[in-house]
N, C-alpha and C positions, 0 to 999 in steps of 0.2 A: 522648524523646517520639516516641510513633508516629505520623503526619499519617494524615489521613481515608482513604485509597486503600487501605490493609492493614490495618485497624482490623473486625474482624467487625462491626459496627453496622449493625443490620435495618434500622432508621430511613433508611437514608440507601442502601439496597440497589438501591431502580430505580434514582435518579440513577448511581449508579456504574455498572449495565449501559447506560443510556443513554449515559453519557460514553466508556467504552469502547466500544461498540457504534459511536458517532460517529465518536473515533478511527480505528478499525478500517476502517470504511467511508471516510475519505476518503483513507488510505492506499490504497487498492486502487480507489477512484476515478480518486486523480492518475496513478497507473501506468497506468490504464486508460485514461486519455486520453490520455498519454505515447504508449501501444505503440495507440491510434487514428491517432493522428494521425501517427508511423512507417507505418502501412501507407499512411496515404491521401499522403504523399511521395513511396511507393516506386510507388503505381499511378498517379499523377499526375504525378510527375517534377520537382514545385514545392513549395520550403519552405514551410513555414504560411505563412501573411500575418500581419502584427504586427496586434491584442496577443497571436495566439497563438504560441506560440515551442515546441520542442522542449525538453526537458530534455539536457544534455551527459552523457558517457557516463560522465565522473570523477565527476560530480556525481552519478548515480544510484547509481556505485559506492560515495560516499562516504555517500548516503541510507541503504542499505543494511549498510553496515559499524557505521555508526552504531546503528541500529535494532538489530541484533544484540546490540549491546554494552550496550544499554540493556535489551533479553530478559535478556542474561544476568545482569543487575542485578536487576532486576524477579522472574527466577524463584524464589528463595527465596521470594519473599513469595504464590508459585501464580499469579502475574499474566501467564502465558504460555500460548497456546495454549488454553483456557477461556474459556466466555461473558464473564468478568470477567476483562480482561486482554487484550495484545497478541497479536493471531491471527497469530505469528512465520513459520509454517510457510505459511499463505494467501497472507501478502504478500511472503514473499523468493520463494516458486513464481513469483506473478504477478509480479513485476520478471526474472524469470532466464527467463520463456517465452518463446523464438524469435517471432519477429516474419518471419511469415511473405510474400513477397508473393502477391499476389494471384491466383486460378487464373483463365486467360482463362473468359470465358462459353462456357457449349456453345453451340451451335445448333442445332436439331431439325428 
């Protein structure tokens, strides 16, 4: 039995860019506020304040080993890198970008 996610059914065609599309974006959200809230550490000199916390470095690496491993499941079925499907290539970039600290301000 094929389940609904690799089934060509028009019927059910937004929902699935929507779902994925969801996906997708909150993957590169959490990273995004992840490598936010690393720079504002690194210019301020002070961990979050609880409830917001940092993600750990195993843990991002284990996010990402993970996610991979699931692309690689997923691609036979076209579910990688495509409007429908896992944006692999988007979110292992945006988790592997240097985290840069901050440039002093100019002054003019």
């Amino acid at each position: 039995m094929t389940t609904g996610l690799v089934r060509d059914d028009e019927t059910h065609y937004p929902q699935r860019l929507k779902l994925w599309e969801e996906f997708n974006t909150c993957w590169l959200a959490a990273l995004q506020k992840q490598k936010s809230a690393t720079q504002d550490m690194l210019s301020s000199g002070q961990r979050p304040q609880p409830p917001q916390s940092l993600i750990d470095y195993d843990t991002l690496e284990k996010m990402g080993t993970q996610l991979i491993k699931n692309c690689d499941t997923m691609e036979k079925h076209g579910l990688v890198d495509y409007q429908m499907g896992v944006w692999e290539e988007e979110i292992v970039a945006s988790k592997s970008s240097p985290v840069r600290p901050p440039l002093p301000a100019l002054s003019l």
